[in-house]
N, C-alpha and C positions, 0 to 999 in steps of 0.2 A: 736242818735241811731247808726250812724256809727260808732264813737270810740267805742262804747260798744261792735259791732260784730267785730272791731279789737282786743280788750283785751278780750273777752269772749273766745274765742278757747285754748289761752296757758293757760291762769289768771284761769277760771274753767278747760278746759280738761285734757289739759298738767300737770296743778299743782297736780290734783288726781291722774290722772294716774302714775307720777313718785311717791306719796304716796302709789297707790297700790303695783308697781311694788318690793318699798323696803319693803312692809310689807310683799308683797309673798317673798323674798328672788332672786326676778328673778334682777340679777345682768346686764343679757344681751338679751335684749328682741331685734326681729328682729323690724326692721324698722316697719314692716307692723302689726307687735303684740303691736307695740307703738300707732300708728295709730288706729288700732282701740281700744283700748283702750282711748285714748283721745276721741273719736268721743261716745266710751259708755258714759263716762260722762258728753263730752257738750252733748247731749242728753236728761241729763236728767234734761234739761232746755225745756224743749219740752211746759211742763205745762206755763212757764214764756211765752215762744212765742206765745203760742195760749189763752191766758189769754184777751186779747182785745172783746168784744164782736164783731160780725158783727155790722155794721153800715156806711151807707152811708160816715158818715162823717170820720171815721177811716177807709175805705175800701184803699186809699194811703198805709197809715203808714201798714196795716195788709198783704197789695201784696210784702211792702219792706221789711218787716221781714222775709218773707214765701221766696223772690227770697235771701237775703242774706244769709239765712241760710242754703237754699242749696249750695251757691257760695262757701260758708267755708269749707262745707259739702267734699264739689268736690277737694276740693283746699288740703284739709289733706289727703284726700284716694292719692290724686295725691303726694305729696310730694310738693307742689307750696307754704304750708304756712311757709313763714323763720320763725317765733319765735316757732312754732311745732319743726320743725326742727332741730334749735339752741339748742332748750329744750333737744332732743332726744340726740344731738351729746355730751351737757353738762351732761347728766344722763350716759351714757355709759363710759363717762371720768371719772364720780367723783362715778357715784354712789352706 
């Protein structure tokens, strides 16, 4: 589950977002219009996250999903995720 919310932020947000960005024609999006743009489409993993039923025995795995996903959450609006970031700097370079 950890590797998954390290590759889920760039692998789903990043990879759509820089998909939206060239299909709107926005060549140069601010940092903070990258940003949230990533964060709309990890986002729309929302259903994938909350998909666990409640249960005693999944109550662990369901607190680490809810605290990680805001960690990531914090960590993109903040500018703290490098492969966001890398993403960003490589999109504005090539894209």
């Amino acid at each position: 589950m950890e590797r998954a919310f390290d590759l889920l932020p760039h692998v789903v947000g990043a990879s759509w977002a820089v998909i939206w960005f060239r299909l709107n024609g926005v060549k140069n999006p601010s940092r903070d219009e990258f940003h949230d743009k990533v964060l709309e489409y990890f986002n729309l993993l929302n259903p994938l996250f909350d998909s666990f039923e409640s249960s005693s025995v999944l109550e662990d795995m369901i607190n680490y999903i809810k605290l990680r996903k805001n960690h990531e959450i914090k960590r993109i609006k903040e500018g703290k995720n490098d492969e966001i970031e890398k993403r960003f700097e490589r999109y504005i370079d090539y894209g």
